[in-house]
Every structure is written in structure tokens, then in C-alpha cells.
C-alpha positions as CSV (number, residue, x, y, z in Angstrom):
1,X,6.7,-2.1,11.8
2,X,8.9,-0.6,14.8
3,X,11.9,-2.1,13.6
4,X,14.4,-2.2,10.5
5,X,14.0,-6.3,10.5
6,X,13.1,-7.6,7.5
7,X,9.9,-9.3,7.5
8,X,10.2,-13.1,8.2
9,X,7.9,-15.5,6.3
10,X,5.5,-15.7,9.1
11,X,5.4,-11.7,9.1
12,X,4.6,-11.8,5.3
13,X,2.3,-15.0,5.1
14,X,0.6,-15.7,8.7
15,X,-0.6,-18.8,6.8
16,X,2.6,-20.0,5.3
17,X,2.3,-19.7,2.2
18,X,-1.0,-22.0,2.2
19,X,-3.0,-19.3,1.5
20,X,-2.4,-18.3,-2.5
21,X,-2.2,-14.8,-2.3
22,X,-0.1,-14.7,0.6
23,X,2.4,-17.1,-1.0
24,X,2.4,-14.9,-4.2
25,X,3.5,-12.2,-2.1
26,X,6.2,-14.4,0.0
27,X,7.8,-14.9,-3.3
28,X,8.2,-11.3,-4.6
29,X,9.1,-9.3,-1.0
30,X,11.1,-12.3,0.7
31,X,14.1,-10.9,2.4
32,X,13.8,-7.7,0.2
33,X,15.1,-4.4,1.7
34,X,12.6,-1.2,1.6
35,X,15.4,-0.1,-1.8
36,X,14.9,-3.5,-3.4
37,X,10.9,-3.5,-2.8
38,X,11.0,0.3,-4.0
39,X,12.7,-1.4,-7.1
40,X,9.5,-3.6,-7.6
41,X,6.9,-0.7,-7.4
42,X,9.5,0.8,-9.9
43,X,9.0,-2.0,-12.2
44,X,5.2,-2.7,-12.1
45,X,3.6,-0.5,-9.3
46,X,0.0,-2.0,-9.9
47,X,1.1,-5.8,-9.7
48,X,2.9,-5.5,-6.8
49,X,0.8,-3.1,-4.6
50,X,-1.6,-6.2,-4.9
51,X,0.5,-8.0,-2.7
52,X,0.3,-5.1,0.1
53,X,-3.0,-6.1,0.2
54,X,-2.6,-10.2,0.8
55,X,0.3,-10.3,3.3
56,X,0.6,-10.0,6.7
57,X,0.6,-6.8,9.4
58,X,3.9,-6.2,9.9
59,X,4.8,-7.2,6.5
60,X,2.2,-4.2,5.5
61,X,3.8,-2.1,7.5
62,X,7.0,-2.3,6.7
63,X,6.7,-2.7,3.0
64,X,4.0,0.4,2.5
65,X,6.6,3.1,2.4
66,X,8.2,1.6,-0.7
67,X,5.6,2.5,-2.6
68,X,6.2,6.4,-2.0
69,X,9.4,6.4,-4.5
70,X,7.1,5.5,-7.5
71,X,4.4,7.7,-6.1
72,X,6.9,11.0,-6.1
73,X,8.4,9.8,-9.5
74,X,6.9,11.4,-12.9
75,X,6.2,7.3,-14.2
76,X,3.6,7.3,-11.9
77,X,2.3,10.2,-13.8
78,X,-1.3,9.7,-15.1
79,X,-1.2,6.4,-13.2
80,X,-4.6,6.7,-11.7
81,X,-4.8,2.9,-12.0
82,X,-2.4,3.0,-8.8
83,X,-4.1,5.1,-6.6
84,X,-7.3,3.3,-6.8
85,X,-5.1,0.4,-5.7
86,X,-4.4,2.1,-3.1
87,X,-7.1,2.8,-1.7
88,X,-8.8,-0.2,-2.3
89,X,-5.9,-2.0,-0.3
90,X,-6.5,0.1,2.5
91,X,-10.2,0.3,2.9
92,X,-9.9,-3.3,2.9
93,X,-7.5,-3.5,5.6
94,X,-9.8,-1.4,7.7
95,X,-12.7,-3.5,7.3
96,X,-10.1,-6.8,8.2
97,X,-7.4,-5.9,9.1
98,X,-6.7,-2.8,11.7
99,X,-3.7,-4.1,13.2
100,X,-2.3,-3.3,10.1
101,X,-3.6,0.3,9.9
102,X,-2.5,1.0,13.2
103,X,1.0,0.2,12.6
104,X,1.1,1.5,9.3
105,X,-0.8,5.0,10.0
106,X,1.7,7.4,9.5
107,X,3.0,5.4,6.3
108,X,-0.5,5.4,4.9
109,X,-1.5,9.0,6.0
110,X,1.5,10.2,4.3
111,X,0.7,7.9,0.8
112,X,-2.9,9.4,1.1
113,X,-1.9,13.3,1.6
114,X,0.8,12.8,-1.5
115,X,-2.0,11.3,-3.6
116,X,-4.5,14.5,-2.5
117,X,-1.7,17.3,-2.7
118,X,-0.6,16.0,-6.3
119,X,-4.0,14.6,-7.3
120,X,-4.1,16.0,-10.6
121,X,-1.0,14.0,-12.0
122,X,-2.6,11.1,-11.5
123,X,-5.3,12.1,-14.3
124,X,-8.2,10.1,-12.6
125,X,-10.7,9.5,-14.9
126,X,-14.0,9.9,-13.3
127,X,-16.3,8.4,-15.8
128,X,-14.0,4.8,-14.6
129,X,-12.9,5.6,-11.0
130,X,-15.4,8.0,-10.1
131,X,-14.8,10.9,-7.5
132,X,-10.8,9.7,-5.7
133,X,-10.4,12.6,-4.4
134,X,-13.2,12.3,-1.9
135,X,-12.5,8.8,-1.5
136,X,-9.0,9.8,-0.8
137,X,-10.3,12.1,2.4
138,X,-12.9,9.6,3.4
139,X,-10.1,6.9,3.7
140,X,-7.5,9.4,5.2
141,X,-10.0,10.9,7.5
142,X,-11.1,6.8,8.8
143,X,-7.6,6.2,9.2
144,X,-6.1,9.6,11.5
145,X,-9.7,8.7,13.3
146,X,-8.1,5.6,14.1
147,X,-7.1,5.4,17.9
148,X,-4.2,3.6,17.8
């Protein structure tokens, strides 16, 4: 998102908080600040990167880099449960979503290069997750492929 406005409910829940995931993610990022949503990835990183994945472009955009904090903070240590979150959120958006990806590139590059440049605090089980890493360079390589 270009700008430092907070998401509106529109920006966060194009349906209006009809749609049940949206609405789920209208109640926990509603006129939070990028500190306050840091605070929530802080909290419970896995339940709230969900909600990156239901709401809205802009919203995506401009709530992505709070999840960086936890990322770069030793709790997300042998959290490998996050970083297939995160990459499920994304590959989803670029099969539905590539507004979002385009305004959210250089966020999610820099997410994705973190996660493969500190890869083995994460502790990714392969025998559950299989190969990240090359998942991780798959998505990072769709994304900067990305003309946006």
C-alpha cells in the first residue's frame, strides 16, 4: 500500500464483512497501526498470518510487513509451522489474487529472502513440510518474475 493510511474496512473486507474470513480478519487488524499488528504476530504468529490470507489487497499490503518483527525475533525460532503459512498465503494470492502481489512485492520478497537466509532456525521438518527451502525460491522466484 503506497500510503501510511490505515486500511479502511473496505480495504480489509472488499465484501464487508459478509464473507466469514474476511470479517474474522476485520475484527483483529481494524484501525491497527503496523506496531499494534506486529504485536499480534507477536502474540500468535500462526493465527493471525491466516488473516493475511482472507483480506483484501491493500489490506495485504500494508499489513505483510508486520509479520517481519516475529520473523527476525528468536520466538519464531523452530517455528517452521509459520513459514509454511507463509507461503501458502502467498502462492494463493498468486493463483487469486496478483493485485496483491504486485503491491506487496518488495514486502514479500524481503519475508521470502529472510526465511531462505535464516532457514535453518526455522527447523523445518521435512518428513511434515517437505522440501521449504525450494518452495521458498520457487515462490520468490514467481513473485520478482512478476511484472508489476
Amino acid at each position: 500500500m503506497p500510503t501510511n493510511r490505515l486500511p479502511s474496512l473496505e480495504d480489509i473486507s472488499p465484501t464487508k464483512g459478509l464473507d466469514l474470513d474476511e470479517k474474522c480478519a476485520l475484527e483483529h487488524f481494524l484501525g491497527k497501526s503496523i506496531d499494534e499488528a506486529s504485536l499480534l504476530f507477536k502474540d500468535n504468529a500462526l493465527y493471525y498470518e491466516n488473516d493475511l490470507m482472507h483480506m483484501g489487497a491493500k489490506a495485504f499490503a500494508f499489513y505483510l510487513p508486520s509479520l517481519k518483527p516475529y520473523l527476525e525475533s528468536s520466538e519464531s525460532d523452530l517455528d517452521s509451522d509459520i513459514v509454511n503459512s507463509v507461503l501458502v498465503t502467498i502462492r494463493s494470492r498468486l493463483e487469486l489474487d496478483c493485485e496483491s502481489i504486485c503491491l506487496a512485492k518488495t514486502s514479500i520478497s524481503d519475508l521470502l529472502i529472510y526465511c531462505l537466509d535464516n532457514y535453518p532456525k526455522f527447523q523445518v521438518d521435512v518428513d511434515i513440510y517437505g522440501d521449504l527451502e525450494s518452495e521458498l525460491r520457487r515462490v520468490l522466484n514467481d513473485v520478482q518474475a512478476m511484472n508489476c
